[in-house]
KOLFINU-662647 format. One line per 2 residues: number of its first residue (from 1); their letters; for each residue x, y negated, z of C-alpha. Coordinates in steps of 0.1 Angstrom, whole numbers, plus 2048, in hexadecimal, padded with zeros to 3 digits. Example, Ala and Ser with C-alpha at 12.3 -4.5 7.8 and 13.67 -1.06 7.14 Angstrom:
# residues 2
1) as) 87B,82D,84E ~ 889,80B,847
# end
This chain:
# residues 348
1) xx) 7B1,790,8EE ~ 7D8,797,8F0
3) xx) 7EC,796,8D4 ~ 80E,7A4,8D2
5) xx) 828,7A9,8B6 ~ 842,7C0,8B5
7) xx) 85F,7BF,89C ~ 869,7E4,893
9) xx) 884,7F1,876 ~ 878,812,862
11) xx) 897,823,855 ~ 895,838,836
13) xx) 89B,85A,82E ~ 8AB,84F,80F
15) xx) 8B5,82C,7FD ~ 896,825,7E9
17) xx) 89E,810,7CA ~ 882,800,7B7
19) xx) 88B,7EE,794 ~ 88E,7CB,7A6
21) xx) 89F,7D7,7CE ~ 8AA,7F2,7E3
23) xx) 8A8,7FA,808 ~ 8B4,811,823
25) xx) 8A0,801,841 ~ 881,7EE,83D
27) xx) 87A,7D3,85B ~ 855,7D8,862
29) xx) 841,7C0,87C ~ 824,7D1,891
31) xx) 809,7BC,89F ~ 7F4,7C8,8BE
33) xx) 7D0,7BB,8C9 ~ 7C8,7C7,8EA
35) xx) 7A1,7C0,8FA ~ 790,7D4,913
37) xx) 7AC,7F1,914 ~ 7A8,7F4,8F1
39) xx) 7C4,7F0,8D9 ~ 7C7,7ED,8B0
41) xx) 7E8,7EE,8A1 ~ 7EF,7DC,87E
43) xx) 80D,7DE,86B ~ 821,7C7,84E
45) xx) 840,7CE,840 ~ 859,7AF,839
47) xx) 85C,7AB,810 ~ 878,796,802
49) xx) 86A,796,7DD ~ 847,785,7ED
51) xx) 859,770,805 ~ 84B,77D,823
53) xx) 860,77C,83F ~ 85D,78B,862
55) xx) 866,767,86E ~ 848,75B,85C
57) xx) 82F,773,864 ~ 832,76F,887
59) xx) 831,74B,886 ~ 815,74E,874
61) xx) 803,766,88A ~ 810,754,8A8
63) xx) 7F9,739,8A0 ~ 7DB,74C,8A0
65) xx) 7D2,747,8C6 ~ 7B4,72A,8C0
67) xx) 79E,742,8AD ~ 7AC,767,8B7
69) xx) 78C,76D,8D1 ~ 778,76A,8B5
71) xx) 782,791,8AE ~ 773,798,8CD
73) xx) 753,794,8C2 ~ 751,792,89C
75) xx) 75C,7B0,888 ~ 779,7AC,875
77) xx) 76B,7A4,84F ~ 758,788,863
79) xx) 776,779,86E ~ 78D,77D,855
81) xx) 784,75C,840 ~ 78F,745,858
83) xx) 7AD,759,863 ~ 7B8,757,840
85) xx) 7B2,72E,83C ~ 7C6,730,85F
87) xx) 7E1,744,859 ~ 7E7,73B,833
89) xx) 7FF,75D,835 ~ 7F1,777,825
91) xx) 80B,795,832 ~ 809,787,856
93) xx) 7E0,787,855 ~ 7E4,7AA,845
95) xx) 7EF,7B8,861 ~ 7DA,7A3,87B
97) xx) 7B6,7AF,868 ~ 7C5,7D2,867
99) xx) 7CA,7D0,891 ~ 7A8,7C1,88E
101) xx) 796,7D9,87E ~ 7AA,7F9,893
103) xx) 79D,7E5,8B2 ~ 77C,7E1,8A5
105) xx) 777,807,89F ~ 78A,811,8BC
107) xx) 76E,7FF,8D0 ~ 751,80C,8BC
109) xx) 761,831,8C0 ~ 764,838,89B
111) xx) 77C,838,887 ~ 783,81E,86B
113) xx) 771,832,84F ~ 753,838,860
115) xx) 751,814,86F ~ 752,807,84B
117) xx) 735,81D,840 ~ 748,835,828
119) xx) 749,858,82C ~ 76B,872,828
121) xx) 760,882,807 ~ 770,885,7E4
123) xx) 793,87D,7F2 ~ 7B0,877,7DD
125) xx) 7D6,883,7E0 ~ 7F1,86C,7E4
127) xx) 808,86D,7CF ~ 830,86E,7DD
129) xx) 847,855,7D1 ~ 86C,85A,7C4
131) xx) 885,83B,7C2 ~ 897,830,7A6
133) xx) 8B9,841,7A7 ~ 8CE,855,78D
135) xx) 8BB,875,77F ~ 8CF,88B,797
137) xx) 8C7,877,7B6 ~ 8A1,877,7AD
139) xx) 8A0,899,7A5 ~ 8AC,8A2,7C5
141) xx) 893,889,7D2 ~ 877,89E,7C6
143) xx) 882,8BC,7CE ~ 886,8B6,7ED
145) xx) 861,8B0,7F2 ~ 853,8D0,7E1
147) xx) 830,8D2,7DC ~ 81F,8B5,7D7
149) xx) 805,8B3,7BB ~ 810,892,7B2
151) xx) 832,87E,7B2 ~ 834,858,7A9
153) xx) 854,84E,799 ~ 863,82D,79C
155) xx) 871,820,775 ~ 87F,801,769
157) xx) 8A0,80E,75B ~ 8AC,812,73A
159) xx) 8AA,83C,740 ~ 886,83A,747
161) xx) 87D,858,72E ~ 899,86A,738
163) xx) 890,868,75B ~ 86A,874,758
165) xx) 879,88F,73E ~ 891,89C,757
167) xx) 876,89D,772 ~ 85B,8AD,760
169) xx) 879,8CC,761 ~ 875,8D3,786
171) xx) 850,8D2,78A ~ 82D,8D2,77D
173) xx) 81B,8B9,792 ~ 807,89C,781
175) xx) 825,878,782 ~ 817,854,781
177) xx) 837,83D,775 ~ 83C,81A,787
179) xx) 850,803,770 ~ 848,7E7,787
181) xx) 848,7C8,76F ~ 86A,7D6,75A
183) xx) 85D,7E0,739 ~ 853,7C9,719
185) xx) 832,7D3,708 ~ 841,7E2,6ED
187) xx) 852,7FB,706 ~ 836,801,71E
189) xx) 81E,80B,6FE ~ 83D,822,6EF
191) xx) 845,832,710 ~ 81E,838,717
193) xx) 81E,852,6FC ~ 83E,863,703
195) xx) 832,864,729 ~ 812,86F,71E
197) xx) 81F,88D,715 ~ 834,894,72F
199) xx) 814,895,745 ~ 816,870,755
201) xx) 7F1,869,762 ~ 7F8,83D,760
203) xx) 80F,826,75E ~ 810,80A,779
205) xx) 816,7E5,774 ~ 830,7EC,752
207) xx) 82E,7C4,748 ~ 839,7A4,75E
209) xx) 81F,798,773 ~ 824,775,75D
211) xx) 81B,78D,73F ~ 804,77A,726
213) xx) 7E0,784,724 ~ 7E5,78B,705
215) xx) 801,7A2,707 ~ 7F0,7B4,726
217) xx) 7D0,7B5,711 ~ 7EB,7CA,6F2
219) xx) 7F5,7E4,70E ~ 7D0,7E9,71B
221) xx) 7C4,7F1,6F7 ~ 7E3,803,6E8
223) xx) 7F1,817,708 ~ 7ED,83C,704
225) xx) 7E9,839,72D ~ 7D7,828,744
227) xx) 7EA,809,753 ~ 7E1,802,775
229) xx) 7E9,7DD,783 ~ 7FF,7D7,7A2
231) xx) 810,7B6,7A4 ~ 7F0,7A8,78E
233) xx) 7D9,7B3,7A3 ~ 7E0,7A1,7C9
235) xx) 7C4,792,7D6 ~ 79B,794,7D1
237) xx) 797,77B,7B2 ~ 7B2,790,7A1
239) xx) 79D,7AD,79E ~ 787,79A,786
241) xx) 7A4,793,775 ~ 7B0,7B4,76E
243) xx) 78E,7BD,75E ~ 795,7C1,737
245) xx) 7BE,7C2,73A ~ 7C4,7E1,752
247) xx) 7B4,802,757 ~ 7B3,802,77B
249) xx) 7BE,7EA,79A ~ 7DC,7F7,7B5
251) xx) 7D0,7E2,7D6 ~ 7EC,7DC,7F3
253) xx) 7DE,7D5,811 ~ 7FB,7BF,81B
255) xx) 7F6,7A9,7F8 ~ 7D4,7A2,7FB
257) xx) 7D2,79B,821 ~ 7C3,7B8,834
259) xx) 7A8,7D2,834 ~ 78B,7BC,82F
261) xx) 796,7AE,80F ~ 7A9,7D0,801
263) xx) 782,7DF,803 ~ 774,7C3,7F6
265) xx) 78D,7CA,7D5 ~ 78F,7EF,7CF
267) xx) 765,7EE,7D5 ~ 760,7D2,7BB
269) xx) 779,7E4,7A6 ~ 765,7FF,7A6
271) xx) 747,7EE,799 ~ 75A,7DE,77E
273) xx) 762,801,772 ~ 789,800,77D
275) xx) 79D,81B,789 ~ 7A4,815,7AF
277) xx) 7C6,81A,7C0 ~ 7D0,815,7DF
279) xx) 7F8,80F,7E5 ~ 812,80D,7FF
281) xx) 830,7FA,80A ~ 84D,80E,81C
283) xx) 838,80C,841 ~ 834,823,85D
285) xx) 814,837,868 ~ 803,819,878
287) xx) 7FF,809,855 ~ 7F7,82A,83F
289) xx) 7E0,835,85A ~ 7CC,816,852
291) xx) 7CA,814,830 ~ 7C0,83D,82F
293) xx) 7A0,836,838 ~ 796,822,817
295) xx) 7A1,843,805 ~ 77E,84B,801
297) xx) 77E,82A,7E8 ~ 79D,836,7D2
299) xx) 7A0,848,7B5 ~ 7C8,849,7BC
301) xx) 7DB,847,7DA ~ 7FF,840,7DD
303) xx) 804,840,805 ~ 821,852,80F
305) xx) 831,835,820 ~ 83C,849,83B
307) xx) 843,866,82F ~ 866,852,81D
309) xx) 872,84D,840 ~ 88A,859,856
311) xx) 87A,851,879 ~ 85A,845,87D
313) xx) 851,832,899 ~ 830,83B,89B
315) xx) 815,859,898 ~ 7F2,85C,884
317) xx) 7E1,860,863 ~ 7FB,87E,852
319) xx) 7FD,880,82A ~ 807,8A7,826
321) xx) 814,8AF,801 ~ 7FF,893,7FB
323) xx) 7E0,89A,80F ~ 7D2,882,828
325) xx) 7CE,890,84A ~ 7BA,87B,862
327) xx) 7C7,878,884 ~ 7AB,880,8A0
329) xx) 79D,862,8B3 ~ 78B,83F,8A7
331) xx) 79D,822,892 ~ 7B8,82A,87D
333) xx) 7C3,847,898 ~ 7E6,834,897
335) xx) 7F5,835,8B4 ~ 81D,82B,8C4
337) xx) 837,840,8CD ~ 83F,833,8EB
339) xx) 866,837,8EC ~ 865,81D,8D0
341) xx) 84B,7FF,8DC ~ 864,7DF,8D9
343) xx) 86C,7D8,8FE ~ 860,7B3,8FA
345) xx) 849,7A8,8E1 ~ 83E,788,8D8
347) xx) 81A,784,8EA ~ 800,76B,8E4
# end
């Protein structure tokens, strides 16, 4: 089993502002498993507000050569465990049981979906996501990408209402506001109603992630929307967690360490009764094209990673005014574009 990692940058089409950074290029570390001729391609982006750098990822992963064989073969879900206890980095192992899991259906010749046993029906739209900016800017944002059914919109300012009102002028889709941790309880259970009414489907992660139960607890019963949990909701046990305080979970692959525990979530937040989201960092295909295939476990998708970017260095699963197009082939159906492999990777 070969492992290589290649550092890649993924500039933007725009500077995309959320309420707590911005960015115009978003370093991005690829990791390669090659066995047999077969290759599976993972993907992590580096995130300053998790402390997760690309320095620390590939040390981590760099240190994965006592146990990698085991992937060759023991299916991924199998493995994962003791790649977590190794690794103790969940972005870095992200991306390693994403690889693992492309290889592994690569070699069985079907793609990721199928391999897990689910089957392409009842498929959500993604939603398309517009960055904090002033009302002009994100107007212009949206209208540059007409016809989606759905638009996210980034909030966290102190023209949040102003914002969604302005943008409810220039289109009819269904919006689903982010306030990513900014607003107080009082505001989040205010702005639900106003937002209600200018046709906002839920509001994602309003309160701190340090929010007391309590408080959380006060929005779940007095919201006049459905709050969906983000940064409360990172790994498997928080799940459990969210039951009774939020309407629904948004899973990040990248948070919770890979594909084996991201279906692990969204299926045992569906048997809890939550809402099931599945979300994106700013990545390029090889990391969309992966986490499209648990679509057929979400009841939202927010996936248009790639679509923010200005060059992508890679080809496969396509969200088109929000739809998810498959790319042909087994895996993910990721693949390189070759004029932008890294000329030397680090190899294990």
């Amino acid at each position: 089993m070969k492992l290589s990692l290649h550092r890649i940058e993924l500039p933007l089409k725009r500077t995309f502002t959320i309420s707590r950074e911005s960015l115009d290029v978003q370093p991005s570390l690829v990791v390669v498993l090659e066995h047999d001729g077969f290759l599976g391609l993972g993907e992590v982006t580096e995130n300053a507000y998790y402390g997760h750098t690309l320095d620390a990822m590939e040390a981590a992963l760099l240190s994965a050569k006592p146990w990698l064989s085991r992937y060759v073969a023991e299916c991924p879900e199998t493995v994962w465990p003791a790649a977590n206890e190794a690794l103790n980095e969940r972005f870095a192992l992200s991306a390693l049981d994403m690889a693992a899991h492309d290889l592994w259906a690569r070699r069985k010749g079907q793609r990721l979906f199928e391999a897990w046993g689910l089957a392409w029906q009842d498929i959500p739209r993604s939603s398309y996501t517009i960055g904090i900016d002033s009302i002009d800017t994100m107007v212009a944002k949206l209208q540059e990408m007409p016809g989606w059914d759905i638009y996210k919109i980034k909030l966290g300012t102190p023209h949040d209402l102003e914002i969604v009102t302005e943008l409810r002028k220039h289109t009819q889709a269904r919006f689903r506001v982010d306030a990513n941790c900014a607003w107080t309880v009082e505001q989040t259970i205010k702005n639900s109603y106003e937002m209600a009414e200018l046709g906002v489907e839920f509001i994602e992660q309003p309160l701190s992630p340090n929010a007391s139960d309590a408080d959380r607890r006060k929005v779940f019963t007095n919201s006049a929307l459905p709050i969906i949990a983000d940064e409360n909701c990172q790994v498997t046990a928080d799940v459990d967690k969210c039951h009774g305080q939020f309407h629904g979970v948004n899973v990040k692959i990248c948070k919770c360490g890979g594909l084996t525990p991201a279906k692990q979530m969204l299926t045992h937040a569906k048997q809890l009764g939550l809402k099931t989201m599945l979300g994106c960092m700013i990545e390029s295909s090889i990391g969309i094209s992966a986490a499209a295939h648990l679509a057929p476990l979400l009841d939202y998708a927010d996936l248009d990673g790639a679509v923010l970017l200005r060059e992508e260095p890679a080809t496969g699963v396509r969200i088109e005014q929000g739809q998810i197009q498959l790319a042909a082939g087994p895996g993910s159906g990721s693949s390189w574009k070759t004029d932008v492999v890294t000329p030397s990777p680090t190899t294990l």
